[in-house]
N, C-alpha and C positions, 0 to 999 in steps of 0.2 A: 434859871427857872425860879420861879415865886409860887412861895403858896397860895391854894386856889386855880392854880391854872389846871386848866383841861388837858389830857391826855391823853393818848392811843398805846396802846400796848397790844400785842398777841400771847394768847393763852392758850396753848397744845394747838396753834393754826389757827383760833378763832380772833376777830378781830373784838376788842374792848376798850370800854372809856372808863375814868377813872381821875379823882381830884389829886393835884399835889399835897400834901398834909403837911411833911414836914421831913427833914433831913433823916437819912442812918449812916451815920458815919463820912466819912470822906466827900463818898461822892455820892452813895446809895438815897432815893427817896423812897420814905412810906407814900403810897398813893392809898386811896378809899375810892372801891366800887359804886355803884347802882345801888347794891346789896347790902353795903356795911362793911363790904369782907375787906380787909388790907392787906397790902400787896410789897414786895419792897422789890423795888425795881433799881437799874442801871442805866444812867443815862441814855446806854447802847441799844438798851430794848424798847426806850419809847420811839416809835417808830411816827410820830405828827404831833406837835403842840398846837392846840388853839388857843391863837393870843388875841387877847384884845379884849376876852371877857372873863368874867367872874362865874364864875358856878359854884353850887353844893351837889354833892355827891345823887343827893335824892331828886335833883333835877334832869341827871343825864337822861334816865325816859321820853322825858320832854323836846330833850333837845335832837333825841334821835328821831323822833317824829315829824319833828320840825324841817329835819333834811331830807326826808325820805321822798317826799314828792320830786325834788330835783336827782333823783341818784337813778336817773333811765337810762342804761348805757348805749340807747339808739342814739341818743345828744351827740356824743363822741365822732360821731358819722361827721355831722356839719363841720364842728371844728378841726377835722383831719385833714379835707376836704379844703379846708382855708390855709394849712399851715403845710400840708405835703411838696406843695409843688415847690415852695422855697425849702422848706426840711429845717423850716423855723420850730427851736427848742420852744420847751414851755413848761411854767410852776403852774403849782393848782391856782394861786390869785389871781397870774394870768390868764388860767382856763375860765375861773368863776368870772371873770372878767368879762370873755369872749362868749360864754354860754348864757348867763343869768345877767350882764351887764352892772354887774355891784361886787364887791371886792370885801362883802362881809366874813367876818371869824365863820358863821355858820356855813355860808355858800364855798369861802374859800374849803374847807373840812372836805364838804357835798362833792366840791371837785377833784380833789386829795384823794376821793374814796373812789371815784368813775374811773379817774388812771390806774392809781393801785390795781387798783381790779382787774383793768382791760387787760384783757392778750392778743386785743388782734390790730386796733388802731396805733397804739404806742406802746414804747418802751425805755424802759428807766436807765438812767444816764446820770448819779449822782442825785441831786436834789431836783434835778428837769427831767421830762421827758420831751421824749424825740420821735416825731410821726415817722412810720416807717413806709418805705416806699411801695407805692401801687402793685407792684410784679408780688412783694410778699405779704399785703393783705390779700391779693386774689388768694393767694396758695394756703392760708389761715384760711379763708373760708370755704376753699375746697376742702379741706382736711377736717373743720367743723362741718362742712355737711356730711363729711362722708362718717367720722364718728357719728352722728345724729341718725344716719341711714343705717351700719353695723346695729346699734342699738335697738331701732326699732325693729330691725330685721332678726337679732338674737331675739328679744322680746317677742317677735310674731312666729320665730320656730318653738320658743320654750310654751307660747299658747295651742300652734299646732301639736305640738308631741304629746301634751298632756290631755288633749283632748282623744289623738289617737288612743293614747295609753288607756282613755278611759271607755273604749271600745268604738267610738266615734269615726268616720269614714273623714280622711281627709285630705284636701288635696297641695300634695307637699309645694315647695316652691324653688327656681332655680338657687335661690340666694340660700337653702338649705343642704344643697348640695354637700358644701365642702367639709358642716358637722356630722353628716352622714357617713360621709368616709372616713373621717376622723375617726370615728366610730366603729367602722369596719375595720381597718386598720387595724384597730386596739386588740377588736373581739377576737381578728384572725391570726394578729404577730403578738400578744400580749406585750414584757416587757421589750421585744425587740422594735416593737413600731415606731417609727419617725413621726416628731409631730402629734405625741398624745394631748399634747395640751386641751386643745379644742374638747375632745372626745373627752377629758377628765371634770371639764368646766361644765359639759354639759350633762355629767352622769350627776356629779356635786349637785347642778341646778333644778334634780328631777328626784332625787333623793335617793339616789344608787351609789353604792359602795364602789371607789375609784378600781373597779378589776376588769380584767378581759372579760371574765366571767361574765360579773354583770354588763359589761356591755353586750355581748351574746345576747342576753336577758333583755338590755333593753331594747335590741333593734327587733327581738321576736313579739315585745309587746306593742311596742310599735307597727307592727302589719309588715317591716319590711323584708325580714327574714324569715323564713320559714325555723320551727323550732332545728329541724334535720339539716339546718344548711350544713354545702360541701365544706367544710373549714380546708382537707385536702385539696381542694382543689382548690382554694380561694389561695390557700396559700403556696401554689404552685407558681410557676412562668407560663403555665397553658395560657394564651387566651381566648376569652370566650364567645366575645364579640370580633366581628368582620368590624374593621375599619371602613369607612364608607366608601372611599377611593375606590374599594377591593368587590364593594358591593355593586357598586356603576360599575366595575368593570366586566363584573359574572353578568350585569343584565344586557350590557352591549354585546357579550358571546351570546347572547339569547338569541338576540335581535337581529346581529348582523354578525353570524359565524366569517371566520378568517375563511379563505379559501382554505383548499382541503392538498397539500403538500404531498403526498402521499397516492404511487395509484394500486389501488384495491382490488383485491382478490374478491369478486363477486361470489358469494357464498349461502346467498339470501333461498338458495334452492333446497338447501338442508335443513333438517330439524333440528331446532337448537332448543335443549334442558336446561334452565337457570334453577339452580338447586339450592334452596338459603333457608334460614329459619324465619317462620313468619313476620317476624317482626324486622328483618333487615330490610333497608332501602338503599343501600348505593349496592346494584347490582354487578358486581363485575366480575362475570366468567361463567362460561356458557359452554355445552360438551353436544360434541353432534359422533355419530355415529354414521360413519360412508360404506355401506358394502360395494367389494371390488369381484371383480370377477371372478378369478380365481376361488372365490369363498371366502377369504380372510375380508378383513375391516379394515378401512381408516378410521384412523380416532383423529378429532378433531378435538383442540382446548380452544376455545375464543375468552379473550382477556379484556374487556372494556379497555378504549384507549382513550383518555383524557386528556392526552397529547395532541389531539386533533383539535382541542382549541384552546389551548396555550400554548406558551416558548418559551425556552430555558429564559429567567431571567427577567419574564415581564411580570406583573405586579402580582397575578394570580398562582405565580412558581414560587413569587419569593414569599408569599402569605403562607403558602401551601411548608415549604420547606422551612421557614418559620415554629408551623406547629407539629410537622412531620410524622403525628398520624391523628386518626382519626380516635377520640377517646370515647368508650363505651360505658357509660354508667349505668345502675339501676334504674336510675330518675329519666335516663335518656342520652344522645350523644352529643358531643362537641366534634362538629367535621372539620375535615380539614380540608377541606371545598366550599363553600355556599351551597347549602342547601339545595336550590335551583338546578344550580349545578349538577351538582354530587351526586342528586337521584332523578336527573332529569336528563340534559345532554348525554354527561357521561355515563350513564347507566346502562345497561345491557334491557331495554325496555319491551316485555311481552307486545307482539305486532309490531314493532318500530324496525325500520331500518337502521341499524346501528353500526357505528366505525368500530372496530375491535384487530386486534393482535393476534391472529392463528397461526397456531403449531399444531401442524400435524404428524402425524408417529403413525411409523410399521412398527407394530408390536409383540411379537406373536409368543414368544418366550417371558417376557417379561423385562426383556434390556431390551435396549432403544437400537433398531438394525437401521433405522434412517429417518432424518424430521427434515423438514422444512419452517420456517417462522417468514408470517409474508401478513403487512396490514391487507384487512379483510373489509368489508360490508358482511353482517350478517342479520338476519330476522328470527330472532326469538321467537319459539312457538308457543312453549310452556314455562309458565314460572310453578314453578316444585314447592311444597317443604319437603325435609328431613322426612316427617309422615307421610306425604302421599306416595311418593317415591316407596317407601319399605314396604308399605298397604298394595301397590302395583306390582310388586314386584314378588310378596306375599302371593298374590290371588292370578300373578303370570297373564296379566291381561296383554293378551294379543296382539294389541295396535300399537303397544307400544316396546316392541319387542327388543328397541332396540336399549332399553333401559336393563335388560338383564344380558345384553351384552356386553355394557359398560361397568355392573356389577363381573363379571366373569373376567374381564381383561385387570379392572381395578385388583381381583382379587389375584389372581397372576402374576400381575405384577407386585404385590405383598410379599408374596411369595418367594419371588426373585432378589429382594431387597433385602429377606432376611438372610439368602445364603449369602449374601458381599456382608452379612454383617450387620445387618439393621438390629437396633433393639427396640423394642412395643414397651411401651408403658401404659397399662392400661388403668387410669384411676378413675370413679364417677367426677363428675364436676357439675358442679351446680351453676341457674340460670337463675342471677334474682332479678328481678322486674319489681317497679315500685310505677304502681298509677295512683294517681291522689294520694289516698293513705292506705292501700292496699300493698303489702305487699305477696309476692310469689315469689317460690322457691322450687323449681325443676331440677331433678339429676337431669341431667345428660348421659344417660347410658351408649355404649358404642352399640351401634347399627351399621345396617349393611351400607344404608343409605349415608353416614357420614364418614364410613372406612371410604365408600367411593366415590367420594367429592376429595376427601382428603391425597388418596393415591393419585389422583388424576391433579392437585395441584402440588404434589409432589414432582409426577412426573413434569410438568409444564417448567416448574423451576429448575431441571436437571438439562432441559433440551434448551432453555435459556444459559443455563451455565456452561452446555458446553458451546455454544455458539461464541459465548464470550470468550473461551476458551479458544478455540478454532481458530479464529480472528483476533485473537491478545487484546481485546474487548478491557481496558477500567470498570470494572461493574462491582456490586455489591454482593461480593462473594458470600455466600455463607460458611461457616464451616464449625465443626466440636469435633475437639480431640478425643483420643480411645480412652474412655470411663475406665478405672481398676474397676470391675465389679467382683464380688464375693467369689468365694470359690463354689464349683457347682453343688458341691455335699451341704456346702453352709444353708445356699441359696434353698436347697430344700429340704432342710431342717426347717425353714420357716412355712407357715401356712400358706396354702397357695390364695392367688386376687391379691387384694389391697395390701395385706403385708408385707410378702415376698414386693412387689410390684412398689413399695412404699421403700424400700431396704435397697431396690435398683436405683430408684430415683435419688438416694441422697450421694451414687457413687459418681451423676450424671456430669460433667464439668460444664461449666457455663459457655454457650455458645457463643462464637465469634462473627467478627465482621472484617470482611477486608477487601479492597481492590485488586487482587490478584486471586486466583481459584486456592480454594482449602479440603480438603476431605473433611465430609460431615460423617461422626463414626455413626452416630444412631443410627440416620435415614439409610447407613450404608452408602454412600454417594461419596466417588470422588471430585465431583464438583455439582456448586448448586447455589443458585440463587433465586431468592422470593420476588415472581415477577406479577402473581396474580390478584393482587389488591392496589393497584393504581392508584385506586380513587382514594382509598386509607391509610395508604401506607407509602414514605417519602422516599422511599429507599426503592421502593416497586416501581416508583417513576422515575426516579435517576435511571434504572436498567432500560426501562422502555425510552428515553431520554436518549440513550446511549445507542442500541440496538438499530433504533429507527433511524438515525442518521446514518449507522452504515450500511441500512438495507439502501440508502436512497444515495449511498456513494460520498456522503457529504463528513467534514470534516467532524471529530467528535465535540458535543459541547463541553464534557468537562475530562479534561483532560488527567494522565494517573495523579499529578500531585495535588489538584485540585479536588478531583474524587474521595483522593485523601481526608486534607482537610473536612470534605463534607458527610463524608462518615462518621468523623468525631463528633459534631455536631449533631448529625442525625442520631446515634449510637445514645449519647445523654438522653439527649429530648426524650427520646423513645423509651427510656429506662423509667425517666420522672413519672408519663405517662403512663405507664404501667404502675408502678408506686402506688399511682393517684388509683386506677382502678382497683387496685388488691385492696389498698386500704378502706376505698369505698365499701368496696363488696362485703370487707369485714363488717365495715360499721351496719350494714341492714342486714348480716346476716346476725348480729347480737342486740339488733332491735327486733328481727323477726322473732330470734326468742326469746327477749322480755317480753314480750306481748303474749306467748306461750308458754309462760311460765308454769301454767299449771299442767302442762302436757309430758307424758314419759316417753324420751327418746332410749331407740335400739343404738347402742354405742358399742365399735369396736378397737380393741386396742390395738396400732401401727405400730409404735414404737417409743422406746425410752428416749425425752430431750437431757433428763439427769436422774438415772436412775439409782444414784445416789443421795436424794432427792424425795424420792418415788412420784417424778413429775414426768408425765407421758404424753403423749400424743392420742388420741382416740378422733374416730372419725365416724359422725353422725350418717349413719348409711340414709335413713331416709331424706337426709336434705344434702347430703356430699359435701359437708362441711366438717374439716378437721381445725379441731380444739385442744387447748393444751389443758389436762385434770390433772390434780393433785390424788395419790391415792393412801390408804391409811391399812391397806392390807395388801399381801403378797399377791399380785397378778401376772398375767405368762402375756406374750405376746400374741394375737388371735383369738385371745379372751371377750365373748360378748355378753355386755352388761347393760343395767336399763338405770339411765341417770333424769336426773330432774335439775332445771335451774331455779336455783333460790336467790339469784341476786344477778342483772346485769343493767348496765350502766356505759351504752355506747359511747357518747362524748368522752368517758375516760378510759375507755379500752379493755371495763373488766367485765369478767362474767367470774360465776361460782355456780358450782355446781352437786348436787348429792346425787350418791351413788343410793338406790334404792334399796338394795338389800344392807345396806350397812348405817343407813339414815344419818351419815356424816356428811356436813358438806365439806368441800374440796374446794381450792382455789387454784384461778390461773395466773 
């Protein structure tokens, strides 16, 4: 190299030119920029000499202007195109050659710089480059369009969000999809999400602090989540959506029902009661009342059968056993049917001819002297609530006389249950409903009207368990062992209602499930199983599953080791689902009272959780919701007091509260 020659060097990645000035040392040259600035470089680092001409430093400007009309790397297209099919190498003299037809110091540079550059026509090979073959330019330029497509597509979601975000209506796009879940993902698993990247790229992009938090934050500013979303539920295995397969398959049962397997006890001549809270829609179970000659009564249970248009097995069992029941929230439910379905075929429908499960019961004591269980047709007369039932029954209206018979046998039979042993736990329990942004909060006090709906699917599950029994039936046994409870002096030393009743409940042991018969100690029942929620409940349909095939002589479909298995299954699922509802229920019952904050609740105290501590239990009588307070003075058990909440905060589970007369607040 001589002084004066022209140079190419890179500086932090940038490409630069630069004169030879004069040696440093060995091997080292001073070169001089555009600018003035010197440089000392390594023969290694000059990455192109242009030979042939003479420059000064304050000329490179010139000379880069001079090349720039030739450096259009569409050029490169032509000469690929000439050299691929033979896979003939090439220098830049020979590209300037083949591009510009002249083999100048400035042209030769011009074409030095087009290969350099390229990444899709050629690739470097020593001092040549080497056209690469057809198959992997196609695939360079799929992969540049598809980068060029991500980009404008990240670029047209970070336009849409910010427009949303700025209260703008707008309509998202499929290609938005996958940062949306990203995002969900983040808000609902924080650090356990798979796959945060996306979701962290695009909190960075929008100016949110990389947290679950803020992502919460931003899909509520965004329009896509509600501030109240289910985080419980989201972070469940419920799911929420019907798969579409499962959707075609509930409209084909519309359409075109299976033949009916089954032949039916024609029953459509009896008055059938649907008795439910107004707001239920999968109807299933229905109570008729038969006077016999003699004077006494048949009781009739009619059980909605859903079984009538599915089969162990086919896509609407396995969806169904999948979700394995039906979940109740404030906001609304998640079935475990299609809809259509759920409260349409299979529903026990006011005027409809309906397929249903009847058990009939001589009853006259209150134990069971003989039933039968035989698929039925039945026609609904009346659909009930809870209220009109008590109100009829209240005012002893006459035509329906047969409604205070089924109170009277109901109560009967309460009766009889407690001498085998039963034990009542009688607690209020609250109903929250959330419409729009209203919420409601109902006790549910006991009435006569839901003691006898309850007795009477009590009795239905005992005439099913023994039938399984009778027959060595694989069924969905229920059963809970003999609670220790308190000694009876203790028991009433404690206040009677909720406390005493509160002090039974914690001796209660948790009930079982099993394919062979169990004594249930509460219900008093030495066998029993839950047959009367079909449409809700996945365990109610395994029995009718089971049942039905040996009323019709046919083999059973799931056999005991099978049964087995699908109790475990069913037994989680069912547990999760509940999880999900308590914890819901929590969370709107501690945004019902932040919203009420300034209201004073009647509060009774149930019980010490550490009364070492002095952290207890109380339970808000007018909304049936027990709270855990913190207390700061001596209190008895049965002690009622008027608190106030000064701080809650759903999303994190807390509430505080003051005690009125003592204007401390308390924590939970």
């Amino acid at each position: 190299m001589e002084k004066g020659t022209l140079v190419e060097f890179r500086l932090h990645g940038d490409r630069r030119l630069a004169v030879l000035d004069r040696p440093e040392g060995k091997k080292h040259w001073i070169v001089v920029d555009e600018r003035g600035q010197a440089h000392t470089l390594h023969p290694r680092q000059i990455t192109y000499e242009v030979t042939g001409i003479a420059i000064k430093p304050g000329e490179i400007p010139g000379f880069l202007r001079e090349i720039d009309p030739y450096l259009d790397p569409s050029s490169l297209e032509v000469a690929w195109e000439l050299l691929v099919e033979d896979g003939e190498t090439v220098d830049p003299p020979a590209m300037a050659r083949l591009l510009f037809s002249d083999q100048s110091p400035l042209l030769c540079y011009a074409a030095y710089c087009l290969l350099s550059e390229d990444k899709l026509y050629f690739k470097q090979k020593g001092d040549r480059y080497e056209p690469r073959s057809a198959s992997q330019v196609a695939d360079l330029k799929h992969q540049s369009m598809m980068a060029v497509q991500r980009l404008q597509e990240w670029q047209g979601f970070l336009d849409r969000a910010q427009r949303a975000i700025q209260g703008e209506v707008v309509e998202w796009q499929n290609s938005d999809a996958g940062r949306v879940e990203a995002l969900e993902r983040f808000a609902t698993l924080g650090e356990e999400a798979t796959h945060r990247l996306p979701a962290l790229e695009t909190l960075a992009a929008l100016g949110y602090p990389e947290t679950s938090e803020a992502a919460f934050t931003l899909l509520v500013d965004l329009r896509l989540w509600s501030p109240h979303e289910n985080l419980f539920l989201r972070r469940s295995h419920i799911p929420i959506q019907f798969p579409s397969g499962v959707r075609d398959m509930a409209e084909a049962r519309l359409h075109n029902p299976p033949p009916d397997a089954d032949r039916r006890l024609d029953l459509t001549m009896h008055k059938v009661y649907t008795i439910d809270d107004e707001s239920t829609r999968e109807i299933d179970d229905g109570l008729s009342v038969e006077p016999l000659a003699d004077g006494n009564h048949r009781l009739w249970i009619h059980i909605a059968d859903p079984t009538r248009w599915l089969t162990p097995g086919d896509g609407l069992d396995l969806e169904a056993r999948r979700r394995c029941t039906s979940v109740y929230l404030p906001t609304g439910m998640v079935p475990m049917f299609p809809l259509e379905l759920a409260t349409g075929l299979m529903s026990l429908i006011q005027g409809e001819i309906c397929p249903a499960l009847s058990c009939v019961v001589l009853d006259d004591s209150g134990a069971i002297q003989h039933y039968t269980i035989a698929p039925s047709l039945v026609k609904p007369t009346y659909r009930l609530t809870y209220e009109d039932v008590d109100e009829m029954l209240q005012l002893g209206v006459q035509a329906e006389l047969e409604l205070e018979t089924l109170a009277t046998l109901a109560a009967r039979r309460q009766v009889w249950r407690r001498s085998q042993g039963a034990i009542s736990i009688h607690m209020p329990e609250s109903s929250i409903k959330v419409y729009g942004d209203e919420i409601t909060i109902q006790v549910l006090e006991d009435s006569t009207s839901r003691n006898l709906v309850a007795e009477m699917m009590i009795l239905a599950g005992e005439v099913a368990g023994r039938y399984g029994q009778t027959h060595q039936l694989p069924l969905p046994f229920r059963g809970q062992s003999q609670p220790e409870l308190p000694a009876e002096e203790e028991l009433l030393m404690l206040p009677p209602g909720p406390v005493r009743y509160c002090a039974i409940r914690r001796c209660m042991p948790r009930g079982e499930i099993a394919s062979a018969p169990l004594r249930h100690a509460s219900l008093g029942l030495e066998v029993y199983t839950q047959v009367t929620s079909p449409i809700r409940r996945y365990a109610d349909l395994l029995a009718h599953f089971q049942i039905k095939a040996h009323l019709r002589g046919e083999p059973l479909p799931f056999p005991t080791e099978q049964m087995k298995d699908l109790l475990q299954g069913v037994s989680a699922t069912a547990y999760e689902a509940t999880l999900v509802e308590r914890q819901t229920n929590r969370y709107w019952g501690l945004e019902y009272l932040r919203r009420h904050s300034g209201e004073i609740w009647q509060a009774l105290m149930l019980r010490w959780l550490r009364e070492h501590e002095n952290l207890g239990l109380v339970l808000l009588e007018d909304l049936g919701l027990e709270l855990a307070m913190r207390f700061n003075r001596s209190i008895e058990l049965g002690d009622r007091l008027e608190i106030k909440v000064t701080y809650a905060d759903p999303r994190q589970d807390l509430i505080q509260f003051a005690e009125m007369t003592e204007s401390t607040v308390h924590y939970t």
